[in-house]
MARBA-997231 format. One record per residue: residue in one letter; x, y, z of N, C-alpha, C in turn. Coordinates in pm, whole numbers, plus 50000, padded with zeros to 5 digits. Atoms other than C-alpha are relative to their C-alpha. Layout:
! residues N
AXYZXYZXYZ ...
! end
This chain:
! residues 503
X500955003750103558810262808529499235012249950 X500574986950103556740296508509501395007349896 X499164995050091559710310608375500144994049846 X500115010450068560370284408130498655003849876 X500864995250036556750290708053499615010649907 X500284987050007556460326608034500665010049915 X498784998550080559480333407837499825004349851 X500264996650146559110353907476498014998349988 X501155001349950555270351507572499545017349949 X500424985149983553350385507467499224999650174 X499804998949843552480399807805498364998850038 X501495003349982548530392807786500174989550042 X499975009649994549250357607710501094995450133 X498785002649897551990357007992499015004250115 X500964999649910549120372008243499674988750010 X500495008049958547330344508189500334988950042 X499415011849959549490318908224500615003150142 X499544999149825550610334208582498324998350070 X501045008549922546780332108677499974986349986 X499785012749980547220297808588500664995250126 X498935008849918549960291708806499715007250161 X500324993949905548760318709061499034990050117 X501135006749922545570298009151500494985749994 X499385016149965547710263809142501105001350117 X498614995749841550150283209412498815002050094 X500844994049911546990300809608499064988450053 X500985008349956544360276409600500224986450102 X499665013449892546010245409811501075010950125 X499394994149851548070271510017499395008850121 X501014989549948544810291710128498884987550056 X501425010550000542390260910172499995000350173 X499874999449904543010265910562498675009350037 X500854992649981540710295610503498254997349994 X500955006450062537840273610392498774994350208 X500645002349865536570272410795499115012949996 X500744989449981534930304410714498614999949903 X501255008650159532930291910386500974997249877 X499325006450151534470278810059499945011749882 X500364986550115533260316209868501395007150078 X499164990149920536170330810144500884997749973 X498615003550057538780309210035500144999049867 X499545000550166538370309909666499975014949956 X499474984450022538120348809684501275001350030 X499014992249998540830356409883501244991649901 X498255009450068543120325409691499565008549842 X500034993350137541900345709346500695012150013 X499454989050019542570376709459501645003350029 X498445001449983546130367309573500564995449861 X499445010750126546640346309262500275013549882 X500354987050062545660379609063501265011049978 X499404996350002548420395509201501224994650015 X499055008850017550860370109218500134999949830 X499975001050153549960367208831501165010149904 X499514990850044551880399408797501664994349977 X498315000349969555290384508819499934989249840 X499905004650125554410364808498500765008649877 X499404989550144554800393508212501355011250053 X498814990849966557240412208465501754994049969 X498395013550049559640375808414499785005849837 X499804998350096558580381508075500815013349870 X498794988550060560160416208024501584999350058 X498565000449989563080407008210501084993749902 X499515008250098563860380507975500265005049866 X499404996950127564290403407698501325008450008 X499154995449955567060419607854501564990250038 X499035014350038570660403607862499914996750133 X499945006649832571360387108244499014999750019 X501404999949940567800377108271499874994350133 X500135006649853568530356908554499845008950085 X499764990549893569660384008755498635009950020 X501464990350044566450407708636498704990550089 X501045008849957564130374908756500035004250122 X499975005249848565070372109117499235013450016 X500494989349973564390411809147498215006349942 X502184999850023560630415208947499644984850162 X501045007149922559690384909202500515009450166 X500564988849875560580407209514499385010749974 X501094987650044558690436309299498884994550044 X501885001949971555230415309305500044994950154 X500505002649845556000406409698500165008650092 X499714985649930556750440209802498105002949944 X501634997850010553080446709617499564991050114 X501145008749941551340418609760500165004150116 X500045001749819552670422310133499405013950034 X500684984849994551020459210089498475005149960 X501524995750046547970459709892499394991149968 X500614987249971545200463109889500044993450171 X500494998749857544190467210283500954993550072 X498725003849935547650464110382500744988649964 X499535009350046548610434110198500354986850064 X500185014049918548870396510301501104994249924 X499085003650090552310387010185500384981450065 X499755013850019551730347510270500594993449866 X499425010150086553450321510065500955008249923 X498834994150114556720343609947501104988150017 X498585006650042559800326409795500674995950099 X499205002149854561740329410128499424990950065 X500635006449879559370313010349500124984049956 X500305015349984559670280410170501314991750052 X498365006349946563540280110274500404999550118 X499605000349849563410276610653500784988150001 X499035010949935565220243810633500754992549850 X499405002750136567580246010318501005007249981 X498384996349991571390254110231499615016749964 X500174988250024569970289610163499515009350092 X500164986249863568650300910491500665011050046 X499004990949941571280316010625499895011549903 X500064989850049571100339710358498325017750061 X501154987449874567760357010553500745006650066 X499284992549881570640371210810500875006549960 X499294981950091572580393810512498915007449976 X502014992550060568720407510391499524991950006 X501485001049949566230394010523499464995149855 X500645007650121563640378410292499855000149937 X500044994650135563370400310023501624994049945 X498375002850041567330388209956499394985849997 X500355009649988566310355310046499184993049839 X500935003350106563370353209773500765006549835 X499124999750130565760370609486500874990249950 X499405008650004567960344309532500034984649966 X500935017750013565900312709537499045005449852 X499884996150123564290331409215501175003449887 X499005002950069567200336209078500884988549916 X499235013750009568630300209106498794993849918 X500985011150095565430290308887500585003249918 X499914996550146566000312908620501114995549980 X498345008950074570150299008609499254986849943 X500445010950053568140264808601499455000349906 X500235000950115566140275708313500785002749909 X499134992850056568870291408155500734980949974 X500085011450012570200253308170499174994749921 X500865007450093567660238308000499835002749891 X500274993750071566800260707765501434995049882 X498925006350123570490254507616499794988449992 X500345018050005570300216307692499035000349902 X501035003450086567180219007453500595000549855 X499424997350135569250233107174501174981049937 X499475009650040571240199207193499444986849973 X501675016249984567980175607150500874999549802 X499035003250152569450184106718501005006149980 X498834994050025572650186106761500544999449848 X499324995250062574920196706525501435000750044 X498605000549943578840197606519500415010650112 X499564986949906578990237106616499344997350137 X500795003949880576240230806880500404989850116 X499375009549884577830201407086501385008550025 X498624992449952581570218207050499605011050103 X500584986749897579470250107249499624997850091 X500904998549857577830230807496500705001450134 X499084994149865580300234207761500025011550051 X499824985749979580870269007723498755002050039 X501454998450017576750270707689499734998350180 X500515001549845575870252008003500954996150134 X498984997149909578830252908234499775012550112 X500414985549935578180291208393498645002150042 X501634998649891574030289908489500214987950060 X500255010549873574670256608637501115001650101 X499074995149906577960269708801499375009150082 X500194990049935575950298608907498814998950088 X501355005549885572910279909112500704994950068 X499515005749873575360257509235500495009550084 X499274987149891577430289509407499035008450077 X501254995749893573900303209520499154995650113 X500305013549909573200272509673500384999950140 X499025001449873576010267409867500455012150112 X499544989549936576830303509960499394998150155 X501195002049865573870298510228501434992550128 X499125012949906576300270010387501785007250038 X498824988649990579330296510425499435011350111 X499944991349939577490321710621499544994850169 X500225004749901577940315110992498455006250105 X501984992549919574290316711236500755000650181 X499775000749848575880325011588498734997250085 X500684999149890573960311311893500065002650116 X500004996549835575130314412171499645009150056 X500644988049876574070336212508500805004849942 X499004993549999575420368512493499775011350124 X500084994349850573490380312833499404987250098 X500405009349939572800347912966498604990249955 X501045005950059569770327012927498515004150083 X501424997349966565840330413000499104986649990 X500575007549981564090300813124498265003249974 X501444993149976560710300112967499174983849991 X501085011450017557650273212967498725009349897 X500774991050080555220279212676498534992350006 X501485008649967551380265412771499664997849820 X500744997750128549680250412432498524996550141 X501025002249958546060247412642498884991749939 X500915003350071544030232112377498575007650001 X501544993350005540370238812242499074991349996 X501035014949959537360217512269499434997049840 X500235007650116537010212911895501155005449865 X498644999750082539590203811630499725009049854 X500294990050126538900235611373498285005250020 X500854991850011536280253311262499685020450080 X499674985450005534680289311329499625002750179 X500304994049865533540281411694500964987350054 X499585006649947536720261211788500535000850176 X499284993149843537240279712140498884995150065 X501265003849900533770268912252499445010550090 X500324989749887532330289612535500865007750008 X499514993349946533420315612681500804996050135 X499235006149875536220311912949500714986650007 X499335012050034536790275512842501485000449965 X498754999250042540170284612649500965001250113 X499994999449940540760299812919500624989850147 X499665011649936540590273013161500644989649970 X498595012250018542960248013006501025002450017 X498344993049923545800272913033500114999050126 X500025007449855545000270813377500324991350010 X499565009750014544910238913380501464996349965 X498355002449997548200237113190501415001750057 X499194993049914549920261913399500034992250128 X500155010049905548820236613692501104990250005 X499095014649993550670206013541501485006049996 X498824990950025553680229113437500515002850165 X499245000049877553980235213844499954986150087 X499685013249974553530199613922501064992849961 X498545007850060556380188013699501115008450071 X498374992449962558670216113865499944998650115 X499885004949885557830205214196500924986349997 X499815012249966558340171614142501444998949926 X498675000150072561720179813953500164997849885 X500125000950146560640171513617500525008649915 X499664987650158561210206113443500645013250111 X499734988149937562990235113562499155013250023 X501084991949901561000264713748500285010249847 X499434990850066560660291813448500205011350057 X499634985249987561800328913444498575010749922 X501334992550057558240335413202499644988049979 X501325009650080554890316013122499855003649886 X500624994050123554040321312753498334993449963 X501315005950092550100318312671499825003749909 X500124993950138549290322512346499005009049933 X501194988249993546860346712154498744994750037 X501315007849932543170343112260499484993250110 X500225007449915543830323112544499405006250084 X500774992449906542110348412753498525007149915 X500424993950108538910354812540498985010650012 X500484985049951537420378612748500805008650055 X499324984249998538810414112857500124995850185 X500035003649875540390405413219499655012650046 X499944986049904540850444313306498705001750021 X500894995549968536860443913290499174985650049 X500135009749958536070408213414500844993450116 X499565004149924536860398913705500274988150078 X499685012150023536740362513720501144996549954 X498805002850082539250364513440501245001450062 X498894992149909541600387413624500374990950114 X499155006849855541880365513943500444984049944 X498825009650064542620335513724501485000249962 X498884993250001545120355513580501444997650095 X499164995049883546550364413912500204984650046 X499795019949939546080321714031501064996249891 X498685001550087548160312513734501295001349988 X498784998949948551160332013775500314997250168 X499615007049841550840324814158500794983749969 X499125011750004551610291514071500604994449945 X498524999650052553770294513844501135001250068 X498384990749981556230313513986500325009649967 X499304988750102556700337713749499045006249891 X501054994450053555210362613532499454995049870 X500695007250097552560353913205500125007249919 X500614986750118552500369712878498764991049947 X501435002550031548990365512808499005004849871 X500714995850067547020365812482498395006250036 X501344996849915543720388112587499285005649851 X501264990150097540680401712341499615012950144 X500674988849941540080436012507498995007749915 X501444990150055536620459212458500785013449988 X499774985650031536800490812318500885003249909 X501084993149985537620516212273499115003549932 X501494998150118533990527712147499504983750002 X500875009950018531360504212090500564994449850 X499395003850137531950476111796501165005050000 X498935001550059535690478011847500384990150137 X499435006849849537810454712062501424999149904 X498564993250005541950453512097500674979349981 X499445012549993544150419511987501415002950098 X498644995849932546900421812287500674990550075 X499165007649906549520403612461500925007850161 X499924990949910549730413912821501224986750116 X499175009549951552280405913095499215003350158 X500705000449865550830396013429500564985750142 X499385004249893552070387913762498914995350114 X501115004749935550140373714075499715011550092 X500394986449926549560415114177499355001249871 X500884998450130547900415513840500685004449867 X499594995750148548200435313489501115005250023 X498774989849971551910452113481500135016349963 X500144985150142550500479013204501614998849904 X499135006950157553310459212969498904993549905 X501115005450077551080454312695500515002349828 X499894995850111551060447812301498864998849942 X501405001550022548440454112093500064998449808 X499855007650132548390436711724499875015549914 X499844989650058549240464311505498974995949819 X500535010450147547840440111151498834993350042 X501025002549995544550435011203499824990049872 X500115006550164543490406510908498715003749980 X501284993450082540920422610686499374985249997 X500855012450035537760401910649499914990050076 X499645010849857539100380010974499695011250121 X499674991049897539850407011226498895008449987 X500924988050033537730435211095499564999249850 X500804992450140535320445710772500285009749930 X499704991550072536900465610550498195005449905 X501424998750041533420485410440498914995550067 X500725010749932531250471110707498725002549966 X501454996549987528100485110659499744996349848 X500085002150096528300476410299499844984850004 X499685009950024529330443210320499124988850124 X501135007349838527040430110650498284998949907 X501335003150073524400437410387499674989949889 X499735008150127525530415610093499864985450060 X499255013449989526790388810302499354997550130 X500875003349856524480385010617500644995550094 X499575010449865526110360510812501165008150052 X499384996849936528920386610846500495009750138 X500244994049922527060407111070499804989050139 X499945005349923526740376111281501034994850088 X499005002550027530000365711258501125008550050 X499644990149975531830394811337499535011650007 X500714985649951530090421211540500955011050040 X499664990749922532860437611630501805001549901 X499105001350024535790451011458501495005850158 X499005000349912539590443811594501005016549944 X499924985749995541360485611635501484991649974 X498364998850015545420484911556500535006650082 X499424992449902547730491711813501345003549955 X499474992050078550150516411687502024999750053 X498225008349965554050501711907500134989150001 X499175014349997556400479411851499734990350124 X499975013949862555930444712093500964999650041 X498794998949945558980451412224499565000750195 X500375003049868558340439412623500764998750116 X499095001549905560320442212933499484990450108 X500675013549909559420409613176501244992850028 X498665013049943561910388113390501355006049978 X498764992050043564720413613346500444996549823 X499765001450179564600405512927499085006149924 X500924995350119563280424512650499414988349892 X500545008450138560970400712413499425008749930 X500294998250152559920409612064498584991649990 X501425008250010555760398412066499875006149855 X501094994550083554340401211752498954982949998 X501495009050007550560382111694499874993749898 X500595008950100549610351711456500645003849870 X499934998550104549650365611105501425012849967 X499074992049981551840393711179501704998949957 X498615005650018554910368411147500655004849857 X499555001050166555040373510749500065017849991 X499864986150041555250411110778501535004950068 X498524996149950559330424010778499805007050111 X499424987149893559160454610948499034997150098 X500255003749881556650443711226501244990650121 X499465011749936558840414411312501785012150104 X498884994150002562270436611271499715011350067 X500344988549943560780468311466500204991550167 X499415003649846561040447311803501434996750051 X498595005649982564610438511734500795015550028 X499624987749989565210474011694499865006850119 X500164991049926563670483111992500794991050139 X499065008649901565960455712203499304987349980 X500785009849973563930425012165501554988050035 X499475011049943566180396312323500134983349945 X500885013150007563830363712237499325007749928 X501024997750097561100364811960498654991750074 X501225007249951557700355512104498725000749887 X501024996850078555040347811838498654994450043 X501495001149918551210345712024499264993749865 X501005006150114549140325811767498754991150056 X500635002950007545780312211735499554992849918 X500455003650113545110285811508499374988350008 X500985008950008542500267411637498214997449859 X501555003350110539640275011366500584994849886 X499545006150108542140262211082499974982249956 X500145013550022541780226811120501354993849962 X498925004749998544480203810977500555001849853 X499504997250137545190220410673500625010349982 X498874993750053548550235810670500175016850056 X499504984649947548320268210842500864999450062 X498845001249890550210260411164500974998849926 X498765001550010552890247210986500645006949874 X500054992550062552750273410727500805010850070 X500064993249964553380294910969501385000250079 X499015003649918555720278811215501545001249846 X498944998850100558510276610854500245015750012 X499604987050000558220315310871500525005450156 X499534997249867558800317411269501774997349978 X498455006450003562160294511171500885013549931 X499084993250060562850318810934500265017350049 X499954989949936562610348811127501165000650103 X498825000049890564840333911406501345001049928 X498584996150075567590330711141500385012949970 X499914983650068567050368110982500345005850110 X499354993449927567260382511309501154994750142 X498935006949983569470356011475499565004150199 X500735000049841567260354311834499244986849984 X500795010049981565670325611971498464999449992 X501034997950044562200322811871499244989150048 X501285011049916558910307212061498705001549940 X502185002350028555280299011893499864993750077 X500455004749904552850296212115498724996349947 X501194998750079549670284711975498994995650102 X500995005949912546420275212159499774984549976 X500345008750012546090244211991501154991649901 X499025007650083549260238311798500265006249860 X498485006549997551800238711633500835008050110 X499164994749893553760251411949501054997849960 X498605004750030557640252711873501305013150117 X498654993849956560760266712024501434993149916 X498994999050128563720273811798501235010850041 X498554994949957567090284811835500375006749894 X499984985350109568750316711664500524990649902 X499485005350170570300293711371498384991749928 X501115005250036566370282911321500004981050003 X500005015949935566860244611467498644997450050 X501595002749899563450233911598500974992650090 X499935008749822564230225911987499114987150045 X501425007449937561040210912048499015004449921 X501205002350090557480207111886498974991750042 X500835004949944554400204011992498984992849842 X500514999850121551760184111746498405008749978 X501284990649973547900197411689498984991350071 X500904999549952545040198911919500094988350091 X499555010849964546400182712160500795007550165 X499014994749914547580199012569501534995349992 X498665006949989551110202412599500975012550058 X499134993349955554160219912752501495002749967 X498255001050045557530230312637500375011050058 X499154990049894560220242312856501214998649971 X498265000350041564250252712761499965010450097 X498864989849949566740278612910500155008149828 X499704989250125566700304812576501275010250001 X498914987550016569920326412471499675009849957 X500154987550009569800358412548500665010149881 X499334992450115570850380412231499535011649972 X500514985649995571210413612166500745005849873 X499714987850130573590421311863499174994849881 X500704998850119572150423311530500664996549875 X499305005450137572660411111176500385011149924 X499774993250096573580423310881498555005349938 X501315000550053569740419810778499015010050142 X501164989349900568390442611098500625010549965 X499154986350011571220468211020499575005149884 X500174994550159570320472910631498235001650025 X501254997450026566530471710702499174995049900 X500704997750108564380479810431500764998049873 X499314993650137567170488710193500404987349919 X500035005450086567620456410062498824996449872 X500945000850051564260452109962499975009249901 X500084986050093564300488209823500825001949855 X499705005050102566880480909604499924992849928 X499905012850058565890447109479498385008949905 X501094994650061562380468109416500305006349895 X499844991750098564010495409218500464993449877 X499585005350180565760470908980498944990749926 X501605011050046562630446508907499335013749904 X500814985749998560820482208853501185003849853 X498884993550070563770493108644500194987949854 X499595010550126564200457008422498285000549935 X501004998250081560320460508363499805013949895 X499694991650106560850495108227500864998549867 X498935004350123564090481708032499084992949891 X500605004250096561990457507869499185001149909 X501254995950116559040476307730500975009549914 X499394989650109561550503207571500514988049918 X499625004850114563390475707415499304992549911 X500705007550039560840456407303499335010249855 X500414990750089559260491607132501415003249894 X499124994350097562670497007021500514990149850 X499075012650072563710463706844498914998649879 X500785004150120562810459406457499004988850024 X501405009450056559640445606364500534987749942 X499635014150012560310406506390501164998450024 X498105003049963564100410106492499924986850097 X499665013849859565210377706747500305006650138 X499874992949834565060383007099501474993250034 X498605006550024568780380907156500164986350128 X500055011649917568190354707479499454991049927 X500455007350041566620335107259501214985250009 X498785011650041568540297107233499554988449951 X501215007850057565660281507032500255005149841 X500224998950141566740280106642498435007449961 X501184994850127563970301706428500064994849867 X499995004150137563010288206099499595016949931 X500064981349990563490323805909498644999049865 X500974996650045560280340905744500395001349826 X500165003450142559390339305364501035008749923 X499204988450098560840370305275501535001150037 X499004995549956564030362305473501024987849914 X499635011550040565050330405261501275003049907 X498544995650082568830336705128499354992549780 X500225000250135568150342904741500824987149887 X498805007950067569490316104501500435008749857 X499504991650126571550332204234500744991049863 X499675012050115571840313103865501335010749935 X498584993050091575130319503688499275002649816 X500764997350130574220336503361500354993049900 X499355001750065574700321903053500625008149883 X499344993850137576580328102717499625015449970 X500454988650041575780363702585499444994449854 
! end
């Protein structure tokens, strides 16, 4: 429809009509953020929308170019290569890809990864408009006009359907290929369903994993669930710094005691320096810390830390209350050795960023472990916002994949992105499989970046095409995509010519 829209549009009027559509995409997919105040979520959904807007006049120069379809798919990985970057590192929620975790096009995440993914599913609009657009020409038909429509709309609807289906052609191997990894993943719950103090006290979070880790060795006593090979708690669940609390620490150490087996543990650590603390996922046995540790490399601006703090603590008061302390970036891959298997941790928000995710695969990751926290969101669409991009991660890099959340959505997912199991929200609970071990790699870990890079350069390349031709093409000429009759201008009206008479 923006296309549709946006189409022969001067490129002002084509801005605005992508903020239109920007803040009708941002505003219901951001409202999660609205636990912080209602000024937090209509900034950041503007300022996303803002730059989402950009893909309006960028469709609109593609479209003056011939194969616009092809030009579309590539401008919309241009504005999500921006967005997932800028400003303050970029927040590339709600791209194209992510809405296809469970659609004949997934599989395409595991040739390129999401940037391929999101050209593709852009692409298959613009064939669909490309459809219509002729179909419109036959609202007054005409003889020539019906004899054409075959030829007309035969090839963009041939060419969505073949984009479609391709997805359903490319095989998702699962199986072990070093055996399997028995894991149990604690959800612990929180003592209130959202908001900004949903963890409650201190230590509380805390204590339900306990707790959970409890019932988790009660069911494997009693034969219920098999004994795991790892505990997974999720981020936060530890919300003080065990290495300097010592309460914390011998919970810690009680936990995996009765487990069995070792914990990867979401922890908030102090330091270093005053006003900073560390987002990390640590692995711990019942001798204590291992010094296997990850430490959230994507801090979320305005969540995590104050971009400008001393500026902005003054404007906005409550954010000095609110956040006293910014969260520091830890600078390696989550790539983790535990239970004789390498896992792949990355933290909460982290999921939607390629090369975080794809840097643990690189460095051996096995299993995908994603640590999340999404108790202050309430019941509006984050978790499962979030959990569609976990699915689609397990497909791209074709490993079994575990969210762990404190309060839900908990899932475990198999490398063809199957949900196994599913926990619902705010709510204790336990999920336990045998996971396949995997170690080779796709087509989409091997190429990297470079699909993206290319899909960037031609978006980049059809927006240049279009402003030259646009400067180049006579004053009032037809935009040759056009497939919308013009009624022609005054001065263009074929002359009538009278036969002279007699001399």
């Amino acid at each position: 429809m923006l296309t549709l829209t946006v189409r022969g549009r001067r490129l002002r009027a084509s801005y605005a009509l992508g903020l239109l559509f920007g803040l009708a995409f941002c505003l219901p997919l951001l409202r999660f953020v609205s636990f912080v105040g209602a000024d937090a979520w209509i900034a950041l959904a503007v300022a996303e929308a803002a730059i989402l807007a950009l893909v309006a006049p960028a469709t609109t120069l593609a479209w003056r170019l011939p194969a616009p379809w092809l030009w579309t798919g590539a401008v919309w990985v241009a504005q999500e290569a921006l967005r997932g970057r800028a400003p303050f590192g970029g927040f590339p929620w709600g791209r194209l890809a992510f809405t296809q975790s469970d659609s004949p096009l997934t599989a395409l995440a595991a040739l390129g990864g999401a940037p391929l993914l999101t050209a593709v599913v852009a692409t298959t609009g613009a064939l669909l408009a490309r459809t219509l657009l002729h179909a419109h020409t036959l609202t007054r038909p005409t003889t020539g006009r019906w004899r054409a429509a075959p030829r007309r709309l035969t090839p963009p609807l041939l060419g969505a359907g073949a984009l479609t289906l391709t997805g359903l052609l490319i095989p998702l191997p699962t199986a072990a290929e070093h055996g399997s990894l028995s894991i149990a993943a604690i959800q612990g719950n929180v003592p209130a369903n959202g908001g900004i103090h949903a963890l409650g006290r201190a230590f509380q979070v805390t204590a339900n994993h306990v707790a959970g880790t409890r019932r988790l060795a009660a069911d494997v006593a009693a034969g219920r669930r098999p004994a795991p090979d790892l505990v997974l708690w999720p981020e936060n669940s530890s919300d003080l710094d065990p290495l300097k609390d010592p309460t914390v620490a011998a919970a810690l150490r009680g936990a995996a005691r009765t487990a069995g087996a070792p914990l990867l543990v979401g922890a908030v650590l102090d330091g270093p320096g005053a006003g900073h603390v560390r987002n990390a996922g640590m692995i711990w046995t019942a001798n204590g810390f291992t010094g296997q540790m990850y430490v959230k490399q994507h801090p979320v601006p305005f969540a995590e830390y104050l971009p400008g703090r001393a500026l902005l603590t003054r404007l906005i008061g409550r954010f000095a209350d609110e956040m006293p302390s910014d969260f520091l970036p830890g600078d390696t891959p989550g790539a983790l050795r535990v239970a004789g298997t390498t896992i792949g941790d990355v933290i909460c928000f982290e999921v939607a960023y390629d090369d975080l995710v794809r840097d643990t695969v690189d460095h051996g990751a096995e299993i995908l472990v994603i640590q999340t926290n999404n108790a202050s969101f309430g019941r509006k669409g984050e978790s499962q916002q979030q959990l569609a991009m976990s699915r689609l991660r397990a497909v791209e890099h074709g490993r079994a994949t575990v969210q762990v959340s404190t309060s839900g959505e908990s899932a475990l997912i198999a490398p063809d992105g199957t949900l196994l199991a599913k926990t619902g929200l705010y709510e204790p609970a336990i999920l336990t499989a045998a996971l396949p071990r995997r170690t080779s790699r796709t087509l989409a870990d091997r190429a990297g970046i470079v699909p993206e890079a290319v899909l960037l350069a031609l978006g980049v390349g059809a927006m240049m095409a279009g402003v030259i031709r646009r400067r180049t093409r006579p004053t009032g000429g037809p935009d040759h995509t056009s497939t919308t009759p013009k009624a022609p201008r005054p001065h263009e009206t074929t002359p009538t010519v009278t036969p002279a008479g007699p001399a």
